[in-house]
TIDRENTI-461581 format. One record per residue (C-alpha): residue number from 0; x, y negated, z. Coordinates in Angstrom, 3 decimals, always signed. Layout:
// TIDRENTI-461581
{NUM; {X; Y; Z}} ...
***
This chain:
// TIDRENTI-461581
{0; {-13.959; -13.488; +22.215}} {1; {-10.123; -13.892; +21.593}} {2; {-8.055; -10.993; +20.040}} {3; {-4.272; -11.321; +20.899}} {4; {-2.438; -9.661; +17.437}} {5; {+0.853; -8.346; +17.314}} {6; {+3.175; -6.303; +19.550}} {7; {+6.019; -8.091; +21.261}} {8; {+7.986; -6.040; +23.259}} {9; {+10.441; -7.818; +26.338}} {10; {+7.551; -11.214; +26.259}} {11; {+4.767; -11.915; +28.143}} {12; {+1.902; -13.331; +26.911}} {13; {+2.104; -16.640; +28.832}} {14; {+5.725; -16.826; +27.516}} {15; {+4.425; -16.953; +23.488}} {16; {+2.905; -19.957; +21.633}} {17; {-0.706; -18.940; +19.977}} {18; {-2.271; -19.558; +16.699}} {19; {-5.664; -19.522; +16.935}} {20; {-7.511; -18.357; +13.379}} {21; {-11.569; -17.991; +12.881}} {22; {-13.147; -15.107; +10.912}} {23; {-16.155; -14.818; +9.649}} {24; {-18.382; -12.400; +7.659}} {25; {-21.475; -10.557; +8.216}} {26; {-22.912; -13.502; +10.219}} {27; {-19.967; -12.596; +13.014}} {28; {-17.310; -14.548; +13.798}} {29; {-14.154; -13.717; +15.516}} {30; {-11.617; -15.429; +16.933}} {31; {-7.563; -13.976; +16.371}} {32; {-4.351; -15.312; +18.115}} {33; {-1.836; -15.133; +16.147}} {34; {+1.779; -15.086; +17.654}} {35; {+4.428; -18.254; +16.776}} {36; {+7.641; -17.790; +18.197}} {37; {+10.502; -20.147; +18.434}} {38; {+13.939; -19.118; +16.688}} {39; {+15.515; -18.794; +20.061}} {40; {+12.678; -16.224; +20.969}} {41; {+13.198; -14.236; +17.375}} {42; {+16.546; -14.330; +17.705}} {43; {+16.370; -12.486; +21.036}} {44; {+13.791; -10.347; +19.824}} {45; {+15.192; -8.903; +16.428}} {46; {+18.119; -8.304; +19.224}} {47; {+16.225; -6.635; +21.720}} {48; {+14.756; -4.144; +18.916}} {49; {+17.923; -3.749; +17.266}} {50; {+19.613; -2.549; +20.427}} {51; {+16.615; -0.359; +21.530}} {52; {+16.693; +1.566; +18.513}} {53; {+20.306; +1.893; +18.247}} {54; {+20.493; +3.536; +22.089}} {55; {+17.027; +5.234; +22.302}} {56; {+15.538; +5.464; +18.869}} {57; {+18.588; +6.606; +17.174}} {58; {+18.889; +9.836; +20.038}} {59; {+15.278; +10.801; +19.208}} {60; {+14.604; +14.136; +16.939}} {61; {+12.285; +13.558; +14.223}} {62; {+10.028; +16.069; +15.536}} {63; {+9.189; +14.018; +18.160}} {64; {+8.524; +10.794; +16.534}} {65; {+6.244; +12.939; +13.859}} {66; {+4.684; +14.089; +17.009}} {67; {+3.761; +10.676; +18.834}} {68; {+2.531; +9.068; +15.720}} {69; {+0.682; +12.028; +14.802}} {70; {-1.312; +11.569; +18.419}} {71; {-1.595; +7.653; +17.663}} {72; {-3.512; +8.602; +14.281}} {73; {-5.729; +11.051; +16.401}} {74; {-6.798; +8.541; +18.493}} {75; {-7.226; +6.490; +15.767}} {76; {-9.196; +9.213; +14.125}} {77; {-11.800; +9.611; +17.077}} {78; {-14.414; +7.326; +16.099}} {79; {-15.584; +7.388; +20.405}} {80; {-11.756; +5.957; +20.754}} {81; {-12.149; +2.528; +22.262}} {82; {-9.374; +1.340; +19.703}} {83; {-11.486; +2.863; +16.848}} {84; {-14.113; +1.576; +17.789}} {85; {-12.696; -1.973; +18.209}} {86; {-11.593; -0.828; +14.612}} {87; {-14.821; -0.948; +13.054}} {88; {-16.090; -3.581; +15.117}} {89; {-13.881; -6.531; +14.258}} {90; {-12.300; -5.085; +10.394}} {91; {-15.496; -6.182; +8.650}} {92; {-15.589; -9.596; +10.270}} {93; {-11.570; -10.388; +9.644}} {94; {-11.731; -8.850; +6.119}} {95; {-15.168; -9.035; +4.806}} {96; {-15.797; -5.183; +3.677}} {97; {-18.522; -3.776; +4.959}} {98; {-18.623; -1.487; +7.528}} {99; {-19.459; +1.603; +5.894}} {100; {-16.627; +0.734; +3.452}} {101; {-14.030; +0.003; +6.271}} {102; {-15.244; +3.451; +8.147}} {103; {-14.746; +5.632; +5.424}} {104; {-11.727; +4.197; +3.843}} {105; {-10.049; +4.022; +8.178}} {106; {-10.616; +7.934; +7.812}} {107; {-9.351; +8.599; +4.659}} {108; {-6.152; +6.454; +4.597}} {109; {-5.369; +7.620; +8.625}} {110; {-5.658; +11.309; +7.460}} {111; {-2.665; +10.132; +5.261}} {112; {-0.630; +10.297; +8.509}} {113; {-1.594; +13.685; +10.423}} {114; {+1.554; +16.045; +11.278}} {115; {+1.502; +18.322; +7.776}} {116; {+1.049; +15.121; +5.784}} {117; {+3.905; +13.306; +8.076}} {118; {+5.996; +16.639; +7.072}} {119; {+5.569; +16.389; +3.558}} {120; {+6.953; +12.618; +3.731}} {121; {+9.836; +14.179; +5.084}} {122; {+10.381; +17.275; +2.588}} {123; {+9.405; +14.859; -0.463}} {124; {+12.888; +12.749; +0.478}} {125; {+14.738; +15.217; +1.806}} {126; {+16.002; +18.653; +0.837}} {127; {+16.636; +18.919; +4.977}} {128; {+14.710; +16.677; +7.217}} {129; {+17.287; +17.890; +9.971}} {130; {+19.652; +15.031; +8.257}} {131; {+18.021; +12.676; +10.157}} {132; {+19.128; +13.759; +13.093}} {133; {+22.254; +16.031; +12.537}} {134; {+25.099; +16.272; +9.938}} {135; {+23.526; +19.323; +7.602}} {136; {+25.595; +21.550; +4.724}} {137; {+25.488; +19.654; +1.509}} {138; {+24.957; +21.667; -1.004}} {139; {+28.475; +20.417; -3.286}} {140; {+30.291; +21.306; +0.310}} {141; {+30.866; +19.147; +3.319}} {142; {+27.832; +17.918; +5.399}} {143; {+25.533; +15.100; +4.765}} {144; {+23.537; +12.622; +7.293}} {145; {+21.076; +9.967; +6.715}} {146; {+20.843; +6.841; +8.928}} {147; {+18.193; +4.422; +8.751}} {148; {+18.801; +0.788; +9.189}} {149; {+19.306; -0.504; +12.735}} {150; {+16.738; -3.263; +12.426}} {151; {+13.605; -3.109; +9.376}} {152; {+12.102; -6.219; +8.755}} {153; {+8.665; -5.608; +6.724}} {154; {+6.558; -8.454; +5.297}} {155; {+2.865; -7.523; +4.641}} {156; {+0.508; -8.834; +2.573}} {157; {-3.054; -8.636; +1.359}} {158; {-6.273; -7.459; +3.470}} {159; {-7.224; -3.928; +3.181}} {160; {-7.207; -2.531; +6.340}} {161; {-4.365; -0.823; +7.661}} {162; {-2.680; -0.568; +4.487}} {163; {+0.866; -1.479; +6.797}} {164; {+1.089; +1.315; +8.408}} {165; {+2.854; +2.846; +5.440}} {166; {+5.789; +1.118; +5.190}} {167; {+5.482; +0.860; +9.255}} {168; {+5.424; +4.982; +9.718}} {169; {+8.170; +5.202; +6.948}} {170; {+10.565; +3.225; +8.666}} {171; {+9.783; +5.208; +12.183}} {172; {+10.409; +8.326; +10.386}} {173; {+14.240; +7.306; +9.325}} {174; {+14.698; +5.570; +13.312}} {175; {+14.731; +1.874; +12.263}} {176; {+14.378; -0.516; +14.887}} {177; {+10.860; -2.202; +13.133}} {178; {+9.720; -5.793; +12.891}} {179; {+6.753; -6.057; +11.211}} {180; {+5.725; -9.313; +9.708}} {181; {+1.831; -9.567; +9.684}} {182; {-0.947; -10.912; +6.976}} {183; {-3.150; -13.571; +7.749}} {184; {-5.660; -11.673; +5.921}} {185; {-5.660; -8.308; +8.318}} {186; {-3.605; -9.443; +11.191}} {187; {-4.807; -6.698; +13.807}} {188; {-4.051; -2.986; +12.398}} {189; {-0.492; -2.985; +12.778}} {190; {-0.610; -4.577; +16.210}} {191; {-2.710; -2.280; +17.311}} {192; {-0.975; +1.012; +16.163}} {193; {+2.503; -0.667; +18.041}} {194; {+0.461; -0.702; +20.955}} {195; {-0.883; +3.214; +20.841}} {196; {+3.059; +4.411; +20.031}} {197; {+4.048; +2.154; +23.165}} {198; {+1.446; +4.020; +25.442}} {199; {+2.513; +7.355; +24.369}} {200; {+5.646; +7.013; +24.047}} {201; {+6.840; +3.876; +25.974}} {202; {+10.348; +4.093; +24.417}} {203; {+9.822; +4.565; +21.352}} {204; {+7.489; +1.502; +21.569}} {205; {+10.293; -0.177; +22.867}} {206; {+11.578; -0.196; +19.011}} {207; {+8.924; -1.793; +17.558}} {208; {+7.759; -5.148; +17.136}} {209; {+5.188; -6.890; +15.102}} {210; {+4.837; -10.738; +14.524}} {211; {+3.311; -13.802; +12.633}} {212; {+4.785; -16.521; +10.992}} {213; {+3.392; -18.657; +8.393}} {214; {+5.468; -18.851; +5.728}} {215; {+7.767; -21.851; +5.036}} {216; {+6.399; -22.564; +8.594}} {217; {+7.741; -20.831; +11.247}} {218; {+11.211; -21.884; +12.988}} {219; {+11.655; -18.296; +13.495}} {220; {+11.534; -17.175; +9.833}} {221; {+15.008; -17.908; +9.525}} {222; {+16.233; -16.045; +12.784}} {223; {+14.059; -12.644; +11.264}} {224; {+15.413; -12.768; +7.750}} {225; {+19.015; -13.105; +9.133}} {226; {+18.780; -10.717; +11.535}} {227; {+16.880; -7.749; +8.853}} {228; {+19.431; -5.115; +8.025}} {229; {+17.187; -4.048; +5.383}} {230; {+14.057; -6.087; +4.131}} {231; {+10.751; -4.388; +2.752}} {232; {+7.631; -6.978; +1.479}} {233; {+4.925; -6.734; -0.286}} {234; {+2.666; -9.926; -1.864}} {235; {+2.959; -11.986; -5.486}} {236; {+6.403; -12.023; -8.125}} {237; {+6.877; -15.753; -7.222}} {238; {+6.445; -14.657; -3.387}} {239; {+8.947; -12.084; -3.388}} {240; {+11.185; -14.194; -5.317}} {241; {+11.162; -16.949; -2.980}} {242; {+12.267; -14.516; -0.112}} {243; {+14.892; -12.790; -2.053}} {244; {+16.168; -17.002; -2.345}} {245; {+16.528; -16.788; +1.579}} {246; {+18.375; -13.371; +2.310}} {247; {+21.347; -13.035; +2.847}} {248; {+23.216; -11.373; +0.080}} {249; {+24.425; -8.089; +1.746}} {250; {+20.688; -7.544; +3.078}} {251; {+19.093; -5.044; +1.719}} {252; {+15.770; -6.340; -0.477}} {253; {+13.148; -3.786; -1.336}} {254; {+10.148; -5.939; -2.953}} {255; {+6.478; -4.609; -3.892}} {256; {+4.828; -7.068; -6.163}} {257; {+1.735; -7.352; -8.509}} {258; {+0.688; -4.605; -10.425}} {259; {-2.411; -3.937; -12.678}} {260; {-4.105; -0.548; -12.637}} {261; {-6.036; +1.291; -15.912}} {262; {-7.976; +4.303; -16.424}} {263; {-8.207; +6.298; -19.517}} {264; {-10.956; +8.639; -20.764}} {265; {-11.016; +11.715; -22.893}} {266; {-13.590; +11.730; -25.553}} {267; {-13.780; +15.436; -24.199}} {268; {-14.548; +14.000; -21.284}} {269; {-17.630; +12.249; -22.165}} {270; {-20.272; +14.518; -22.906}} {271; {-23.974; +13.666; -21.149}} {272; {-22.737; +15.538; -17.879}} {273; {-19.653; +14.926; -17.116}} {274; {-19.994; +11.235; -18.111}} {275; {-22.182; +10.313; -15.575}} {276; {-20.028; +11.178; -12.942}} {277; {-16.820; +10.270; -14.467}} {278; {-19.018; +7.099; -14.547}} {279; {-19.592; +7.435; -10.899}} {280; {-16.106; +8.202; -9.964}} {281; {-14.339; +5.182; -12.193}} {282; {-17.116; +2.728; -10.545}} {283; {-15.902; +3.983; -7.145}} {284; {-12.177; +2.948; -7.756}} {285; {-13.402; -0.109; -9.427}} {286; {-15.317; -1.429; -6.022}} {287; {-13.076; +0.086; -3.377}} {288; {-11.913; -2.888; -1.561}} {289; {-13.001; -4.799; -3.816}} {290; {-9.831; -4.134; -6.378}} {291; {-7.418; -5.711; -4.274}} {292; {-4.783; -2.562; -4.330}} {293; {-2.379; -2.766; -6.616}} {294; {-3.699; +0.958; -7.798}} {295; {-6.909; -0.411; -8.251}} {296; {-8.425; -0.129; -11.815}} {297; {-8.619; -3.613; -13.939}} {298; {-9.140; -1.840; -17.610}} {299; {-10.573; +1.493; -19.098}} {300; {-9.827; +2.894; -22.677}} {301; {-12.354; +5.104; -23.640}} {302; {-11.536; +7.152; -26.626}} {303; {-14.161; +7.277; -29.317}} {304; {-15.893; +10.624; -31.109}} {305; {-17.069; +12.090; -27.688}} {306; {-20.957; +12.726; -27.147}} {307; {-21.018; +9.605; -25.095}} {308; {-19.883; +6.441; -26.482}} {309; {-17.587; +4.221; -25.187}} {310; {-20.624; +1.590; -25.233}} {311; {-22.980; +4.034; -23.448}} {312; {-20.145; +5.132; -20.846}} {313; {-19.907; +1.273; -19.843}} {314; {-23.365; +1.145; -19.325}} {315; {-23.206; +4.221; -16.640}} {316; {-20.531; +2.034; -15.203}} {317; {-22.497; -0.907; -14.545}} {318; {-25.341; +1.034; -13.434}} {319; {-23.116; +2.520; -11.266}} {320; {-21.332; -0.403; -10.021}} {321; {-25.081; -2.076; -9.494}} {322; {-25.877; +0.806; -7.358}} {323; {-22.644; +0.627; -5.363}} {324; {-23.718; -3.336; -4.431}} {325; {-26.752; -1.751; -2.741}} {326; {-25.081; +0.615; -0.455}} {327; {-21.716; -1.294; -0.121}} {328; {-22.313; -4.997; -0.634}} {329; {-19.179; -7.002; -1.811}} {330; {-17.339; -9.074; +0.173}} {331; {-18.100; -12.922; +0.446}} {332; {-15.695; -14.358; -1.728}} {333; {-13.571; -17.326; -1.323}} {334; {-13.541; -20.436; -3.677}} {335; {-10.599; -19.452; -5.450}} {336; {-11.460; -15.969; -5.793}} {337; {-15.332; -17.270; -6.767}} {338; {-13.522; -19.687; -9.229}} {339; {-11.048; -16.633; -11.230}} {340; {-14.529; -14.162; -11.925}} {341; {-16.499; -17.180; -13.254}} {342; {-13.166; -17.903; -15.272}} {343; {-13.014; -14.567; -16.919}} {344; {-16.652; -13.771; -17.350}} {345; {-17.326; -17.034; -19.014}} {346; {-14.298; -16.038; -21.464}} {347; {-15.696; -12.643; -22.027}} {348; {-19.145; -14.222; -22.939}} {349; {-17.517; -16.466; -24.926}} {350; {-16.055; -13.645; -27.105}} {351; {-19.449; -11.649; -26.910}} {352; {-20.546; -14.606; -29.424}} {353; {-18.399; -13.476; -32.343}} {354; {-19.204; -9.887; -32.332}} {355; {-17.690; -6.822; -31.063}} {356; {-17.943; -7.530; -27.469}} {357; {-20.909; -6.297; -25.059}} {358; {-21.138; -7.822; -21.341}} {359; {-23.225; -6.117; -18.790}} {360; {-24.719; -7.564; -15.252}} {361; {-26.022; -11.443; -14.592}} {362; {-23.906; -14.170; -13.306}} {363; {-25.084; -14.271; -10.096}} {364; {-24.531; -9.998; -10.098}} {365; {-21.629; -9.225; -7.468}} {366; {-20.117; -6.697; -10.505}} {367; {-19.106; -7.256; -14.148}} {368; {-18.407; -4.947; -17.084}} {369; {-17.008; -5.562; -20.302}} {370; {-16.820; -3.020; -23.771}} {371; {-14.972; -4.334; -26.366}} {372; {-14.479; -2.780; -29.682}} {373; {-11.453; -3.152; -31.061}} {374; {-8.228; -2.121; -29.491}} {375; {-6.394; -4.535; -26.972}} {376; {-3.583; -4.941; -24.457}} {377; {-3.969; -4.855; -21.374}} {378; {-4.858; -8.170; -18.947}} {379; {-6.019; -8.604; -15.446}} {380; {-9.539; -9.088; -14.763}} {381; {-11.345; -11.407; -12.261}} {382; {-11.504; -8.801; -9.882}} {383; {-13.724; -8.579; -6.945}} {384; {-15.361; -5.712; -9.635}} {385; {-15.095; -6.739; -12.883}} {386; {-13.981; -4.521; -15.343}} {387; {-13.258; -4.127; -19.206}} {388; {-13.960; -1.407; -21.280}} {389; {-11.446; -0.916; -24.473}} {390; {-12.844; +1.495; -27.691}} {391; {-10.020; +3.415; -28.534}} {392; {-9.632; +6.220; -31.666}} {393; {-7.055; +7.775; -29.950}} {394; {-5.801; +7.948; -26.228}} {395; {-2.429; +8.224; -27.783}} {396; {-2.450; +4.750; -28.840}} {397; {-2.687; +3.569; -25.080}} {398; {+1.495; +3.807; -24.545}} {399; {+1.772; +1.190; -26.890}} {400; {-0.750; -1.204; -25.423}} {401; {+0.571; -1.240; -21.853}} {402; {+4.157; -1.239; -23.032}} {403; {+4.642; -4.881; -23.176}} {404; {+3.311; -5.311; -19.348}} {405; {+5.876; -2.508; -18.278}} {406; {+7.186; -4.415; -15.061}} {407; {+2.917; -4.395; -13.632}} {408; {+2.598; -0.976; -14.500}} {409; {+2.074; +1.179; -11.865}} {410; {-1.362; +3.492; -11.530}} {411; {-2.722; +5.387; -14.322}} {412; {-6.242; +7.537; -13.832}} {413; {-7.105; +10.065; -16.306}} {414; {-9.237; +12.132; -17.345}} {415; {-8.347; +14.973; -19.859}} {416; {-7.435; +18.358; -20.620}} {417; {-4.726; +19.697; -19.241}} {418; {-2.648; +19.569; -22.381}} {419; {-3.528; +16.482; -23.191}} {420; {-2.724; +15.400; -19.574}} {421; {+0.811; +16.277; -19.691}} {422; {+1.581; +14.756; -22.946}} {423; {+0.053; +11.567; -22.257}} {424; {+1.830; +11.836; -18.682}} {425; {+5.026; +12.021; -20.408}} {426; {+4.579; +8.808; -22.817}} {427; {+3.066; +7.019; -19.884}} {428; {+6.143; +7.431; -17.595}} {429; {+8.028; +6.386; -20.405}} {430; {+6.858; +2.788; -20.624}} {431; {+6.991; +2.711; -16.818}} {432; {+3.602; +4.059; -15.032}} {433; {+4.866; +5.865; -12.166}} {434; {+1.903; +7.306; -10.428}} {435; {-1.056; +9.581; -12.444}} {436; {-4.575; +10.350; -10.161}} {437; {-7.626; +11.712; -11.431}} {438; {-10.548; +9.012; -11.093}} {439; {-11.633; +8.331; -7.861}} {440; {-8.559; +9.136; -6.362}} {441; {-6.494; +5.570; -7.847}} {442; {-6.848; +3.930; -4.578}} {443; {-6.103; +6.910; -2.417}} {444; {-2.101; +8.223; -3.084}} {445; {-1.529; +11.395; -1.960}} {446; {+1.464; +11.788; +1.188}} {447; {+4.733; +11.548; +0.111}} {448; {+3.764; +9.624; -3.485}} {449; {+6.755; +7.421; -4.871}} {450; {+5.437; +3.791; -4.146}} {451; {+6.526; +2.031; -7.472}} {452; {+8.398; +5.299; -8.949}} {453; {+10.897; +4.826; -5.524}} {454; {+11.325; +6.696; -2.507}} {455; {+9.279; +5.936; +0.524}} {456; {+12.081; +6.939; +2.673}} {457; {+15.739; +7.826; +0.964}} {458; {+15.768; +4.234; -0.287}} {459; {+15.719; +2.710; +3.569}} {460; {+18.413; +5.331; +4.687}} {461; {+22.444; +5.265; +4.194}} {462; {+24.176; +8.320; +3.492}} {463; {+27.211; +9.564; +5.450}} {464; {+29.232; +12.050; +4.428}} {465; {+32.150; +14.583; +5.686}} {466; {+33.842; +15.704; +2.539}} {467; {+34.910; +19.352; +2.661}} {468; {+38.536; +18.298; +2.026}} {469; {+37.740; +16.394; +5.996}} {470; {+36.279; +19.666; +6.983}} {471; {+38.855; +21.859; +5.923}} {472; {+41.879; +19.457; +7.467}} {473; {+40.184; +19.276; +10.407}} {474; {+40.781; +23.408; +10.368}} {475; {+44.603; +22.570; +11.401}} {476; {+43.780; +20.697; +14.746}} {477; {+41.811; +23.182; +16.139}} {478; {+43.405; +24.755; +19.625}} {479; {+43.164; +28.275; +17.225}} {480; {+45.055; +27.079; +14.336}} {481; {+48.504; +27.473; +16.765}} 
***
């Protein structure tokens, strides 16, 4: 079986040269074609969207593109869809989570996009949605509207599924005409969500269009990064570097790179009940796709003088993280990826031989945790589950530990009192986490959430103003004034 990817509004499928790219996981193979066009055929593409959205998407109320994607997601939603279905069918193959894993996390992240969550996008940006399609009263005088760009190139990366269709549904929301640069790694999600908005609403499908290219590759790269108003990616630092090299300087660059995610626990926390499941919870952000958000926890400081050690709180992790291999098995990983968690766990045992440091789980064990003693900065893991375990005396000493890696900071989980919640809040957001969850919840942000401390949607839109000064002189024309 051959699965065509991408969405390419105005070509045929005869008219398009295909990549063909093997999967395999589970003992299932799959086959994907991935889209290569020709610069001649992205050039008249990007054009084709841009002038869509600029006479059709650009008329449209809000309301009504909340309301088609909200039907796309229900659809999505409805495990007896044939799309869903296909959904859970091929996901595991292409990206090597199990099913149960790619179910459940399909349903949560989709939920993300119902109406009321699509609405509080909206309200989180904007004082008055109605900017976005009318000029509205600002609230210094005048009136205020907010266009989005006429053509939105995003670059994906990375292979949990779905994860585009956040940047994808933000752009929709301020009426940019979309091109949508696929992963290698989940190349069918995106494609597939173009195609539901096209059935239901063929015009605003019209606006939409989601490619391939390899990078470095592709004769059309050039043609889509020239013709990108504004320009939203995702993927490493020295990535996103390289693609800032070849934009234009008056396009717009709005680049998601790398970041390392850490938990902290209370030593109120960690008495014999709550432990367990604080254990239970952490070891459930720790395996969810396998750490390969960039919310996704790496490190845990456990503050000492609690009922439950820091050393017996890593153990409930790696029991819990052994039971979680059971009912979710990891993914196969790659050589590389095989290569950087025999790296690090042969450094941590390496340490364990001086003192101080306490590994848990085999070699050959799909999981590893980590408790060191004495205080320490923070540092990526191997991922694919691996995890360290820091002794702290105080929770308060964490600011100063992550300070120095302020530019990966992103995700924080805690768990504490309330009062202690706040004030660590405030000295986390000032060495630059943006975004606090309780455990559990790391690799699940809420609607609306600032992705990097920014604005899912104000920072793709322009602002144009009528100054009350305009308002008031245009008082004097008026067939009345006479």
């Amino acid at each position: 079986m051959i699965e065509h990817a991408g969405h390419l509004p105005g070509l045929t499928r005869d008219e398009v040269r295909w990549r063909s790219v093997r999967h395999a996981a589970w003992r299932e193979t799959v086959e994907i074609a991935l889209p290569e066009l020709d610069e001649a055929q992205a050039q008249a593409l990007c054009a084709r969207v841009r002038a869509d959205a600029r006479s059709r998407l650009k008329r449209m109320d809000v309301a009504r593109i909340v309301a088609v994607i909200d039907e796309a997601i229900a659809r999505l939603l409805d495990r007896q869809h044939p799309l869903r279905r296909k959904a859970e069918d091929l996901l595991p193959i292409v990206t090597g989570y199990d099913r149960e894993t790619v179910r459940l996390g399909l349903t949560s992240y989709l939920k993300t996009f119902r109406r009321p969550q699509l609405q509080r996008f909206l309200a989180e940006d904007f004082s008055n949605p109605g900017m976005l399609d009318t000029f509205q009263p600002a609230a210094k005088g005048g009136f205020v509207r907010a266009y989005g760009p006429e053509l939105l190139l995003h670059v994906w990366a990375g292979n949990v599924p779905a994860l585009p269709l956040w940047s994808l549904i933000c752009g929709l929301l301020v009426k940019a005409g979309t091109v949508g640069k696929l992963a290698s790694a989940e190349p069918l999600m995106a494609g597939w969500f173009a195609g539901l908005i096209a059935e239901i609403d063929p015009e605003l499908g019209e606006c939409l269009a989601i490619v391939w290219w390899k990078g470095g590759e592709a004769a059309g790269e050039a043609a889509f990064l020239r013709a990108a108003d504004t320009v939203i990616a995702y993927g490493s630092n020295a990535t996103l570097e390289a693609l800032r090299a070849k934009l234009p300087a008056t396009t717009r660059f709005l680049p998601h790179g790398h970041k390392i995610g850490f938990g902290m626990i209370a030593r109120t926390a960690l008495d014999s009940r709550k432990a367990m499941m604080l254990a239970r919870l952490a070891a459930h952000d720790v395996a969810r796709y396998e750490q390969q958000g960039c919310y996704s926890p790496q490190l845990l400081f456990v503050e000492r003088g609690g009922r439950v050690t820091p050393g017996e709180f890593a153990r409930y992790v790696a029991h819990e993280l052994a039971a979680l291999a059971h009912r979710h098995p990891r993914r196969a990983l790659s050589p590389e990826e095989t290569a950087s968690v025999a790296a690090w766990r042969g450094a941590q045992e390496l340490r364990a031989l001086d003192g101080g440091t306490e590994l848990f789980g085999e070699p050959a064990d799909p999981w590893s945790v980590v408790h060191v003693e004495k205080p320490e900065a923070l540092n990526p893991t191997g991922l694919n589950r691996t995890l360290k375990l820091v002794s702290v005396d105080s929770l308060d000493a964490v600011p100063a530990l992550v300070a120095p890696y302020r530019s990966y900071l992103q995700t924080a989980g805690i768990a504490a009192p309330p009062a202690e919640l706040f004030r660590l809040a405030g000295r986390l957001g000032e060495v630059g986490v943006t975004r606090i969850a309780a455990l559990s919840h790391m690799g699940a942000p809420e609607a609306g959430w600032h992705h990097d401390g920014r604005f899912s949607l104000l920072d793709l839109v322009t602002m144009t103003e009528i100054e009350h000064s305009a308002e008031a002189a245009a008082e004097g024309f008026a067939p009345y004034a006479d």
